[in-house]
mmCIF file of the N, C-alpha and C atoms, coordinates in Angstrom:
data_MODEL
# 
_entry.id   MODEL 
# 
loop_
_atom_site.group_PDB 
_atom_site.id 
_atom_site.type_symbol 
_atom_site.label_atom_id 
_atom_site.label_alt_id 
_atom_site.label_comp_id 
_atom_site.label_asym_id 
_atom_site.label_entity_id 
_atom_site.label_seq_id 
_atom_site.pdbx_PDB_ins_code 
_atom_site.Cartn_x 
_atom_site.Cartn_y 
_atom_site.Cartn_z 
_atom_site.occupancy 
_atom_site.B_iso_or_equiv 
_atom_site.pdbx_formal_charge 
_atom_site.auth_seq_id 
_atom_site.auth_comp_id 
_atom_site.auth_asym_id 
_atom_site.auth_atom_id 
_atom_site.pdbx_PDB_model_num 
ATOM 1   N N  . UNK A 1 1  ? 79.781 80.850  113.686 1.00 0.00 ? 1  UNK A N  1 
ATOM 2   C CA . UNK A 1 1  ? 78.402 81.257  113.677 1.00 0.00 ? 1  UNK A CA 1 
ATOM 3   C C  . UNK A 1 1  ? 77.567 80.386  114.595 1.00 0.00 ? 1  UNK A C  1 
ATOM 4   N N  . UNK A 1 2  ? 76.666 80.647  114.898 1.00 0.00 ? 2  UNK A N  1 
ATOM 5   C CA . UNK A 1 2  ? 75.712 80.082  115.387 1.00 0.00 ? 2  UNK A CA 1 
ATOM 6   C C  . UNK A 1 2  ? 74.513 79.129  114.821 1.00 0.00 ? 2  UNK A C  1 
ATOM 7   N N  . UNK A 1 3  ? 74.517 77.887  115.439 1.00 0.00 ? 3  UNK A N  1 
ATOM 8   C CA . UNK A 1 3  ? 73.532 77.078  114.628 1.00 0.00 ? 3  UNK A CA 1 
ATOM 9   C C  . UNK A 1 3  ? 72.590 76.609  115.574 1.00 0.00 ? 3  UNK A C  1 
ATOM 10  N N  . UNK A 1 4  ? 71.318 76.233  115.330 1.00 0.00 ? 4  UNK A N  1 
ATOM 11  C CA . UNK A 1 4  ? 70.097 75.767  115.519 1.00 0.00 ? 4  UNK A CA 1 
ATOM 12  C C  . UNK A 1 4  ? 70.110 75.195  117.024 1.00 0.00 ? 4  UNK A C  1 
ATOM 13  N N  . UNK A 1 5  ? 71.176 74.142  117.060 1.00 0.00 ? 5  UNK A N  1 
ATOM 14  C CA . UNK A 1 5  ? 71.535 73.443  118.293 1.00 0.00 ? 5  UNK A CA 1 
ATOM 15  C C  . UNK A 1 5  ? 72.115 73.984  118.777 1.00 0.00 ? 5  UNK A C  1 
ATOM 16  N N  . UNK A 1 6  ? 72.368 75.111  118.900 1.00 0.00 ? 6  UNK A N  1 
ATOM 17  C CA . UNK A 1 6  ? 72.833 76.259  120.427 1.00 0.00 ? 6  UNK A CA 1 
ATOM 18  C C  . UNK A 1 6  ? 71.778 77.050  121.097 1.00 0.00 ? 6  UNK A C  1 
ATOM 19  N N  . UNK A 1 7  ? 70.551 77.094  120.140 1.00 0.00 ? 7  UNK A N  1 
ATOM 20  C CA . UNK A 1 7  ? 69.490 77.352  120.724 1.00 0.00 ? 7  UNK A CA 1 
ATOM 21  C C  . UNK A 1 7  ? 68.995 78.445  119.956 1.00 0.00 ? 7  UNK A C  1 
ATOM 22  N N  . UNK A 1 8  ? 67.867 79.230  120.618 1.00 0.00 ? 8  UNK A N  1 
ATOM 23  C CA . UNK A 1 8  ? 67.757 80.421  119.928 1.00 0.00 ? 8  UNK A CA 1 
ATOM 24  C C  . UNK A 1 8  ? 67.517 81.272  120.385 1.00 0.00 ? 8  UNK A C  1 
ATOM 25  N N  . UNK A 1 9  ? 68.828 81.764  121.882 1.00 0.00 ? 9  UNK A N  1 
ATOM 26  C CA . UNK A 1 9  ? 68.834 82.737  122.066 1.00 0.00 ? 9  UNK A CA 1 
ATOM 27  C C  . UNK A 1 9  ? 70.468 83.169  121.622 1.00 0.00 ? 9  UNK A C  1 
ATOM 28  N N  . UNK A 1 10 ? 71.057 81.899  121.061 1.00 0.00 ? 10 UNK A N  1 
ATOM 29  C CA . UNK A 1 10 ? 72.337 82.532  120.032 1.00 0.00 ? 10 UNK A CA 1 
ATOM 30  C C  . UNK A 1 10 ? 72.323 82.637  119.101 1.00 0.00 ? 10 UNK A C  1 
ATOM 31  N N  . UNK A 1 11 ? 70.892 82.554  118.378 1.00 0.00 ? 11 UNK A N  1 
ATOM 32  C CA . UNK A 1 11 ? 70.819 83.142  117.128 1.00 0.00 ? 11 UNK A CA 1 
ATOM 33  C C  . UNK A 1 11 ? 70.378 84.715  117.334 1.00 0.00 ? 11 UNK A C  1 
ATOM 34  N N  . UNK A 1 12 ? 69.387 84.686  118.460 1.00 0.00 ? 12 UNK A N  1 
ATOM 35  C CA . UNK A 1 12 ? 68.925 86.104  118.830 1.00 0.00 ? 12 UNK A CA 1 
ATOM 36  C C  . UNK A 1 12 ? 70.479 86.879  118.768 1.00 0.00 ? 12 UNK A C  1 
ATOM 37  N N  . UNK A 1 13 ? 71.652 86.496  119.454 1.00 0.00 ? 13 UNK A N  1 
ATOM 38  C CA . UNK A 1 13 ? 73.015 87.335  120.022 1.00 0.00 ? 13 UNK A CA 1 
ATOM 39  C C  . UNK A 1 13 ? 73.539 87.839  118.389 1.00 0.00 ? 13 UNK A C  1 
ATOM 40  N N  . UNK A 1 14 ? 72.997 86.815  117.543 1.00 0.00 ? 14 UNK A N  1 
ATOM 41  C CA . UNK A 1 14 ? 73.851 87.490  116.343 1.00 0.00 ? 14 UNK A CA 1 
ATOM 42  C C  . UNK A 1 14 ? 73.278 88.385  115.438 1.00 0.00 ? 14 UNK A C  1 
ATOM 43  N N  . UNK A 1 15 ? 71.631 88.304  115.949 1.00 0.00 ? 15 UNK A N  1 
ATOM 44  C CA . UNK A 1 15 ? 71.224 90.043  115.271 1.00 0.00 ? 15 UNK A CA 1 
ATOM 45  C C  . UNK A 1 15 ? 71.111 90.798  116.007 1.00 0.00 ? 15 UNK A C  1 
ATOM 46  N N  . UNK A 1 16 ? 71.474 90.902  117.475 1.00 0.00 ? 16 UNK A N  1 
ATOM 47  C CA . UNK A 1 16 ? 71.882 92.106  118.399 1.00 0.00 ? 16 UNK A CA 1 
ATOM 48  C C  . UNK A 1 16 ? 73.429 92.897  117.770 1.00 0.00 ? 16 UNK A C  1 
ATOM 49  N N  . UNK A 1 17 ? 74.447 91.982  117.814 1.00 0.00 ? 17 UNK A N  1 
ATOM 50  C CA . UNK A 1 17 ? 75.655 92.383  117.492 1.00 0.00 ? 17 UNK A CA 1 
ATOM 51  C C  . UNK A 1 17 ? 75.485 93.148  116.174 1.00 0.00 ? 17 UNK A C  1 
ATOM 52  N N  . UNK A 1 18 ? 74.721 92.479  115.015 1.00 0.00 ? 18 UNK A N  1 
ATOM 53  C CA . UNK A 1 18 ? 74.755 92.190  113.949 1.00 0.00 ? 18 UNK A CA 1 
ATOM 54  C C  . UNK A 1 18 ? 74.103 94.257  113.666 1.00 0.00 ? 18 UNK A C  1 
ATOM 55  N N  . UNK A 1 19 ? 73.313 94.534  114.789 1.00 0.00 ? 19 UNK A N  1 
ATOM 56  C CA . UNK A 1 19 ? 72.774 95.827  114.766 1.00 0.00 ? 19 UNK A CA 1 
ATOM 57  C C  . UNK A 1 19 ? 73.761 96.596  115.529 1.00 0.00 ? 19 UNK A C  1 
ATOM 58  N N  . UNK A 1 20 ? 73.932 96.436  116.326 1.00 0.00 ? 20 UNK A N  1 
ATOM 59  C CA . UNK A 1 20 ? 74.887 97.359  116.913 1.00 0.00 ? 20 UNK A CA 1 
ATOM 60  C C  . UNK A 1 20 ? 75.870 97.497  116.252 1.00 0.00 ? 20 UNK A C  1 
ATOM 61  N N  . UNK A 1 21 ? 76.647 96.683  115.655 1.00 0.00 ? 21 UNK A N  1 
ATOM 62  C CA . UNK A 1 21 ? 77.546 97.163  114.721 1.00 0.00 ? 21 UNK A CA 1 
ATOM 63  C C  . UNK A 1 21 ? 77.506 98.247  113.800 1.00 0.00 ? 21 UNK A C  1 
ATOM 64  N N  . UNK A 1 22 ? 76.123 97.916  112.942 1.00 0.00 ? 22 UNK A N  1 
ATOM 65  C CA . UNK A 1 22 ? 75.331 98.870  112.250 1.00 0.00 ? 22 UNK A CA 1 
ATOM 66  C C  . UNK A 1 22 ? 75.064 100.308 112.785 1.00 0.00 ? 22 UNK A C  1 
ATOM 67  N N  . UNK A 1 23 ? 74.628 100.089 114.256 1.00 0.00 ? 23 UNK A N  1 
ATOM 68  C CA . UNK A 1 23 ? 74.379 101.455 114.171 1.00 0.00 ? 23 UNK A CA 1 
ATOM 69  C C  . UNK A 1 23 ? 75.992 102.191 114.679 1.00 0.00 ? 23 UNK A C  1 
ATOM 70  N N  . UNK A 1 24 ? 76.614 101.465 115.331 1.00 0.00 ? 24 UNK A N  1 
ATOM 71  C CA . UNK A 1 24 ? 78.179 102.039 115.588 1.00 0.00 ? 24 UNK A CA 1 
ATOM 72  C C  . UNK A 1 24 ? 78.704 102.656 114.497 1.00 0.00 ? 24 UNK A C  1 
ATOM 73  N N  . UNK A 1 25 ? 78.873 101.607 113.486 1.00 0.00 ? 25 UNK A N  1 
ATOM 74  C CA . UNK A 1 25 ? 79.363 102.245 112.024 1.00 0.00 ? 25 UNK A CA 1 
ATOM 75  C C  . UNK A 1 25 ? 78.181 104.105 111.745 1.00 0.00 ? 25 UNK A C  1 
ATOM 76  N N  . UNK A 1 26 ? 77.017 103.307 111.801 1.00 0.00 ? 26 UNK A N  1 
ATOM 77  C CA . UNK A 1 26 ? 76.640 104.701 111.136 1.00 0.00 ? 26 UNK A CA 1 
ATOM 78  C C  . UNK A 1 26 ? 76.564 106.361 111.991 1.00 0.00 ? 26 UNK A C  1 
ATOM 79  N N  . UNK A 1 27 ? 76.465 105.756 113.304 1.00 0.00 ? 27 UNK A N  1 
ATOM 80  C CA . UNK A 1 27 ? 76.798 107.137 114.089 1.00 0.00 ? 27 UNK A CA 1 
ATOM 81  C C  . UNK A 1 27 ? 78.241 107.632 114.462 1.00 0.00 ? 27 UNK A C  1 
ATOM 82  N N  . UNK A 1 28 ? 79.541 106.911 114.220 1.00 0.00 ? 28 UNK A N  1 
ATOM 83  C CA . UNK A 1 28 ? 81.182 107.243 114.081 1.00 0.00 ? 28 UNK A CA 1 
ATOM 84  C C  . UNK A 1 28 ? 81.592 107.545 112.686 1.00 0.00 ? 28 UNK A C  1 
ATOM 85  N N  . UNK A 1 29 ? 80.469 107.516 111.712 1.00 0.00 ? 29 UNK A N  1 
ATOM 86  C CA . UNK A 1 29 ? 81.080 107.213 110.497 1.00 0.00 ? 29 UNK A CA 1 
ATOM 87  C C  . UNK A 1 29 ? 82.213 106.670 110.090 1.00 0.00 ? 29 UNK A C  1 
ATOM 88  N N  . UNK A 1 30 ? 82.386 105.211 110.792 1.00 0.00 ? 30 UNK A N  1 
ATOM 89  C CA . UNK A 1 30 ? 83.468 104.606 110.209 1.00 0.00 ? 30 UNK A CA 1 
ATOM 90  C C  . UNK A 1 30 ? 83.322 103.430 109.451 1.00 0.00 ? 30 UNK A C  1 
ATOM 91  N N  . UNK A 1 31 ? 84.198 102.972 109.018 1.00 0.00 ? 31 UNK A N  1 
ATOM 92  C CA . UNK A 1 31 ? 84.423 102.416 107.631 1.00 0.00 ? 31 UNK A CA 1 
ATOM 93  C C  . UNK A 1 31 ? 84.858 100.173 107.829 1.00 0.00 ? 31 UNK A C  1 
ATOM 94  N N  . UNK A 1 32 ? 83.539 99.691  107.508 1.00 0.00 ? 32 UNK A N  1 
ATOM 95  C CA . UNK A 1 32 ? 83.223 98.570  107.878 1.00 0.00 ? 32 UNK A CA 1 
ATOM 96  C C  . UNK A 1 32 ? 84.063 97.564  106.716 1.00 0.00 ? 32 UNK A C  1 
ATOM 97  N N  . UNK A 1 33 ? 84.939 96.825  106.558 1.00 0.00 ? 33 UNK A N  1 
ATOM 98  C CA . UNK A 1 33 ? 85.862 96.029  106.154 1.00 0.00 ? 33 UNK A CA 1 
ATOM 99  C C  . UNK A 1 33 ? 85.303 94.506  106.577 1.00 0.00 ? 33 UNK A C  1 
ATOM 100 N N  . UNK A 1 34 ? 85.211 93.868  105.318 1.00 0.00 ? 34 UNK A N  1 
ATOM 101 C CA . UNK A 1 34 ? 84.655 92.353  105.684 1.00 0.00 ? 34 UNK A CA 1 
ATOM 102 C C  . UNK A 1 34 ? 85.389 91.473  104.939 1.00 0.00 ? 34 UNK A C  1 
ATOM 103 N N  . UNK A 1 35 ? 86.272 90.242  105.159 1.00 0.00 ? 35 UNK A N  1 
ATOM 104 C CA . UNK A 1 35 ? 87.076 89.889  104.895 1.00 0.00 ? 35 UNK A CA 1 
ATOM 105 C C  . UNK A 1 35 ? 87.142 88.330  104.952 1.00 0.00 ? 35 UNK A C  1 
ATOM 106 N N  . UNK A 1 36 ? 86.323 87.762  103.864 1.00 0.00 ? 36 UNK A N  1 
ATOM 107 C CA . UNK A 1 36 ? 86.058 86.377  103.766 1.00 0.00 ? 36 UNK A CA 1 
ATOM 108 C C  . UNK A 1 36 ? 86.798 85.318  103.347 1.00 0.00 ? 36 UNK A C  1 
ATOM 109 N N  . UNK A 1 37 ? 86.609 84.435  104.294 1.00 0.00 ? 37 UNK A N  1 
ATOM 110 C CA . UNK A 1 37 ? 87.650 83.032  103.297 1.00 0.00 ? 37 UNK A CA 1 
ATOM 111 C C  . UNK A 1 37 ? 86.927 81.602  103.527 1.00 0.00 ? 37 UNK A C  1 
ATOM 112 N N  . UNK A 1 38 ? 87.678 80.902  102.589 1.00 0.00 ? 38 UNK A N  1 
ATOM 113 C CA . UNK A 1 38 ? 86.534 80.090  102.468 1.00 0.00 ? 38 UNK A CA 1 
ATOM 114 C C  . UNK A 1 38 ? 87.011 78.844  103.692 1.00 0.00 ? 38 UNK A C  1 
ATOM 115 N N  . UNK A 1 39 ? 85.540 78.206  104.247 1.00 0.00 ? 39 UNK A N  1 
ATOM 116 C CA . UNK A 1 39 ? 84.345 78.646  103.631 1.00 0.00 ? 39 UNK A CA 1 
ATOM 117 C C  . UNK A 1 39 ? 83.417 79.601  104.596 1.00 0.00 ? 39 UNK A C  1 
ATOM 118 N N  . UNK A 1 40 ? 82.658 80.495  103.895 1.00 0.00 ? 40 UNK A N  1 
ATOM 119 C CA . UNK A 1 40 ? 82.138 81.125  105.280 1.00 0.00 ? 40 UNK A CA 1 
ATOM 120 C C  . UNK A 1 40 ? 80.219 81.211  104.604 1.00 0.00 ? 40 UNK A C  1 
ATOM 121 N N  . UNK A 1 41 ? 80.055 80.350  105.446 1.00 0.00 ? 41 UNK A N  1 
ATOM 122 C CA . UNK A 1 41 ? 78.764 80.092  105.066 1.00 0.00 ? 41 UNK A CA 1 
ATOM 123 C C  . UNK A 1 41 ? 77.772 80.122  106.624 1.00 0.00 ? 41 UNK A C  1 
ATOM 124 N N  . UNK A 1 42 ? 76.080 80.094  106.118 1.00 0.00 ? 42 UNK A N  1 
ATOM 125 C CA . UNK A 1 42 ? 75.277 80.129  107.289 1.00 0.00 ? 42 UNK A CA 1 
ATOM 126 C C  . UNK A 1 42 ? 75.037 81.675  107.678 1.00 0.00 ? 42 UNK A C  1 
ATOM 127 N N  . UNK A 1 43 ? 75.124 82.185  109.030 1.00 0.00 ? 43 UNK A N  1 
ATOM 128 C CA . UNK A 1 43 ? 75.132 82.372  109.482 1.00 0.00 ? 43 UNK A CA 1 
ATOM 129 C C  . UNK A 1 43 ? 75.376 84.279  109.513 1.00 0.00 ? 43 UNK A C  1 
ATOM 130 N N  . UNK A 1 44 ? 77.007 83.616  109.620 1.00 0.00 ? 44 UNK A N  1 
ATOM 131 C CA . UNK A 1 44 ? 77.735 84.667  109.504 1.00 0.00 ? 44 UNK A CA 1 
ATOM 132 C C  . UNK A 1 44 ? 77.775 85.153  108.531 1.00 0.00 ? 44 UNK A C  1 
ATOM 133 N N  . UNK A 1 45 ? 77.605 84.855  107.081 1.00 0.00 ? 45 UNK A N  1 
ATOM 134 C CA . UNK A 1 45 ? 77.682 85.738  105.708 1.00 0.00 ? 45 UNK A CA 1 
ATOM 135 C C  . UNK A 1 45 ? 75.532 86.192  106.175 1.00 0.00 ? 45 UNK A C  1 
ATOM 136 N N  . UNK A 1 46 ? 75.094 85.754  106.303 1.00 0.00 ? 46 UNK A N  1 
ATOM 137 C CA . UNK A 1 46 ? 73.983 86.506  106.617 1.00 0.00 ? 46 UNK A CA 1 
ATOM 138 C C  . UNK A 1 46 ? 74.059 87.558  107.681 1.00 0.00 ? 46 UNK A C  1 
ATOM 139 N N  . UNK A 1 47 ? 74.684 87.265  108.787 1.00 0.00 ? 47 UNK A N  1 
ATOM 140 C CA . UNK A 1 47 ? 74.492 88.559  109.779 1.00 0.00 ? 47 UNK A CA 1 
ATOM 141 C C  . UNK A 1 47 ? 75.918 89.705  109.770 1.00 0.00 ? 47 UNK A C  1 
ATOM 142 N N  . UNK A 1 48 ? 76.812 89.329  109.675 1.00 0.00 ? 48 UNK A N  1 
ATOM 143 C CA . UNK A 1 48 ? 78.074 89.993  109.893 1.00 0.00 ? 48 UNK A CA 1 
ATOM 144 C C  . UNK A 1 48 ? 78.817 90.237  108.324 1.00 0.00 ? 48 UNK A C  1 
ATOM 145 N N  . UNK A 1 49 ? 78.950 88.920  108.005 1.00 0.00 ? 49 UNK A N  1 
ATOM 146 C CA . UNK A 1 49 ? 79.727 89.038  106.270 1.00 0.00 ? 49 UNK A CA 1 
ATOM 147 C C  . UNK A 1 49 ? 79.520 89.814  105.114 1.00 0.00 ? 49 UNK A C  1 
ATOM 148 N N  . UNK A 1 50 ? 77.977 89.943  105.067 1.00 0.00 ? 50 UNK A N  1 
ATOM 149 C CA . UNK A 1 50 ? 77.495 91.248  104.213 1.00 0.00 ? 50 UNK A CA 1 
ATOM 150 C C  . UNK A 1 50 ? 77.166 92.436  104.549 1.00 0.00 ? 50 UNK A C  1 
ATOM 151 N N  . UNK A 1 51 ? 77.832 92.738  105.679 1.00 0.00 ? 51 UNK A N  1 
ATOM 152 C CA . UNK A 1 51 ? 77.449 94.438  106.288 1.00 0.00 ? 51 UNK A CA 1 
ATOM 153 C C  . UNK A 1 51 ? 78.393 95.194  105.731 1.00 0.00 ? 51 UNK A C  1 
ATOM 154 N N  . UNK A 1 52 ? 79.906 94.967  105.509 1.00 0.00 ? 52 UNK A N  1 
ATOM 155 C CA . UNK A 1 52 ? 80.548 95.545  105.440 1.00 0.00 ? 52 UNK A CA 1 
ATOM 156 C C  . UNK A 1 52 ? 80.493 96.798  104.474 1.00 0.00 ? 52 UNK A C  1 
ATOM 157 N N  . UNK A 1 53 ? 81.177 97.798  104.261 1.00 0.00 ? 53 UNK A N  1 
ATOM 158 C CA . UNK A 1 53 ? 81.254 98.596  103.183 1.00 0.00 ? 53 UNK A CA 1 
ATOM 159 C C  . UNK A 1 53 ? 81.998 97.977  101.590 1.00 0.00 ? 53 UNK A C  1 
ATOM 160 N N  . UNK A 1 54 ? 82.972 97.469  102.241 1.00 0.00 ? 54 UNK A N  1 
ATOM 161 C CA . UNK A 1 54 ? 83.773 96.619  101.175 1.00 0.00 ? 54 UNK A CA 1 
ATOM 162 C C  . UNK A 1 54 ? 83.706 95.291  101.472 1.00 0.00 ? 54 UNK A C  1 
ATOM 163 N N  . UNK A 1 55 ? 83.615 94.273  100.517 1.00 0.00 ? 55 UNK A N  1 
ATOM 164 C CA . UNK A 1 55 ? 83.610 93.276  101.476 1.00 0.00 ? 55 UNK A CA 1 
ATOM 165 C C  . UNK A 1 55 ? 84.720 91.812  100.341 1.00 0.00 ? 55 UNK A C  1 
ATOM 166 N N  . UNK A 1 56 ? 85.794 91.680  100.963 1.00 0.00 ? 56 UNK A N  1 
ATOM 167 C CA . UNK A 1 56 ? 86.819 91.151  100.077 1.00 0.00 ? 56 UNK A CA 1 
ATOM 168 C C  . UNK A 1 56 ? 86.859 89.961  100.142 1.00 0.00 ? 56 UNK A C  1 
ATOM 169 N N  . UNK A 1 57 ? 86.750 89.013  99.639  1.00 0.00 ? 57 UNK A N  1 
ATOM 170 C CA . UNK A 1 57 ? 87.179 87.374  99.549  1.00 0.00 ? 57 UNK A CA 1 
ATOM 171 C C  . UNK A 1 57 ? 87.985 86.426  99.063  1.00 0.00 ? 57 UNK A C  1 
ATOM 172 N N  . UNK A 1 58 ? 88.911 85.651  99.644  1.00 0.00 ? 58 UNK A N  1 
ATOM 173 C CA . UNK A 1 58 ? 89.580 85.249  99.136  1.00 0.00 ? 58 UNK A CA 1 
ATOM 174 C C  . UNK A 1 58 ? 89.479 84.367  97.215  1.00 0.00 ? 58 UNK A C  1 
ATOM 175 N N  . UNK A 1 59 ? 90.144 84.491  96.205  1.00 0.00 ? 59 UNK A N  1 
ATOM 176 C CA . UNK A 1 59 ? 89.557 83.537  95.199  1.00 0.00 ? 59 UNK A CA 1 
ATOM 177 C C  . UNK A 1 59 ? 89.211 82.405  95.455  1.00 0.00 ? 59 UNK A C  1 
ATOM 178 N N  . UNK A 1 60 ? 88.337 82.001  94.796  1.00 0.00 ? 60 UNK A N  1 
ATOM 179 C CA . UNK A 1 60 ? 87.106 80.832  94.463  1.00 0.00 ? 60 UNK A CA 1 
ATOM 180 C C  . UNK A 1 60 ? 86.980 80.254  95.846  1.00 0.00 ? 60 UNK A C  1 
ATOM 181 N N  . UNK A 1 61 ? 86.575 81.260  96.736  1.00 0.00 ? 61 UNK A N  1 
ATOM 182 C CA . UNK A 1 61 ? 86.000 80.926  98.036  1.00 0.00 ? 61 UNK A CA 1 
ATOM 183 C C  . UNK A 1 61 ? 85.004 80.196  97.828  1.00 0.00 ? 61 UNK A C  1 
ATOM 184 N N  . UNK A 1 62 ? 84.214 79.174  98.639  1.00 0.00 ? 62 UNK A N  1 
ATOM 185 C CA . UNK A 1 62 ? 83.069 78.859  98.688  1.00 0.00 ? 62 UNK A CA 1 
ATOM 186 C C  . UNK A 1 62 ? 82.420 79.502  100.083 1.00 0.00 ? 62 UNK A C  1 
ATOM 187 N N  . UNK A 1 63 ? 81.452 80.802  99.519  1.00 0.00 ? 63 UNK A N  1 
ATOM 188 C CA . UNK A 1 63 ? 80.565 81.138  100.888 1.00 0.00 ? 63 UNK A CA 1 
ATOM 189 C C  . UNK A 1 63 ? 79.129 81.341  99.866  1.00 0.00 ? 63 UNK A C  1 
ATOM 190 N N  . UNK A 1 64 ? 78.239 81.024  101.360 1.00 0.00 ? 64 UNK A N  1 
ATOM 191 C CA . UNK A 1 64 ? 77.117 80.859  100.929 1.00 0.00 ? 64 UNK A CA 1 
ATOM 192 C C  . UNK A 1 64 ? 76.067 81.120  102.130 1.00 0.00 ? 64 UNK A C  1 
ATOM 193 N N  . UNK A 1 65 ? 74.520 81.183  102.081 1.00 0.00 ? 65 UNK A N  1 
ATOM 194 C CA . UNK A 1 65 ? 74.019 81.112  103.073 1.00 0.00 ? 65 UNK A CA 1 
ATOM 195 C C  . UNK A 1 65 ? 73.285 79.560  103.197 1.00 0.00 ? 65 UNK A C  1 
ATOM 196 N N  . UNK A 1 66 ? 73.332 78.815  102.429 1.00 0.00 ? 66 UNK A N  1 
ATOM 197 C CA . UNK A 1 66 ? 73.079 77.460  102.989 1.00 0.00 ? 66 UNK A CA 1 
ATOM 198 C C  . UNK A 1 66 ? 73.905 76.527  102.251 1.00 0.00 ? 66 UNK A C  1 
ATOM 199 N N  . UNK A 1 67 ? 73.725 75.798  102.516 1.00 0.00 ? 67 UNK A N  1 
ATOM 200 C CA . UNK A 1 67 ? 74.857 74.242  101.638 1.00 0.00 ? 67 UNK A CA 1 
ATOM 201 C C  . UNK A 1 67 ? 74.404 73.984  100.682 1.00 0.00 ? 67 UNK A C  1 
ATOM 202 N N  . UNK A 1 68 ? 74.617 73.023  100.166 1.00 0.00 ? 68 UNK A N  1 
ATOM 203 C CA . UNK A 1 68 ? 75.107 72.547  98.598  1.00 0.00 ? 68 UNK A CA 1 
ATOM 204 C C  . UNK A 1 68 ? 73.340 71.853  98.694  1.00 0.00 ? 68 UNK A C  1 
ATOM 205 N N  . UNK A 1 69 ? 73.298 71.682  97.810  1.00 0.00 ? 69 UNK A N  1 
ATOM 206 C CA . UNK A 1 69 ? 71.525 71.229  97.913  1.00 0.00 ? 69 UNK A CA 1 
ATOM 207 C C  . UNK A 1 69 ? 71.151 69.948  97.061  1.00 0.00 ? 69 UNK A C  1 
# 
């Protein structure tokens, strides 16, 4: 994923993808598979990790959208 210190036009790249995917899926009607392991946190469970239709994870993964606090 992309973090803070890459700037923010690679955070911009991951809600471009993050839509196009979206609209790919919804104009092919095909079938979006998301497939987590740990740990998948940040970023990617915000833009990509929760789009899916199904979205499977390995047991007692740790994903999250921010860290431990």
């Amino acid at each position: 994923g992309a973090r803070m210190q890459e700037g923010s036009l690679s955070l911009m790249q991951m809600a471009k993808i993050s839509s196009a995917s979206y609209d790919y899926q919804s104009n092919k009607k095909l079938f979006y598979v998301s497939i987590l392991t740990s740990p998948t946190t940040g970023g990617v469970t915000a833009s990509f990790g929760m789009l899916g239709d199904i979205i499977i994870a390995e047991p007692n993964a740790y994903i999250a959208f921010a860290g431990k606090r």
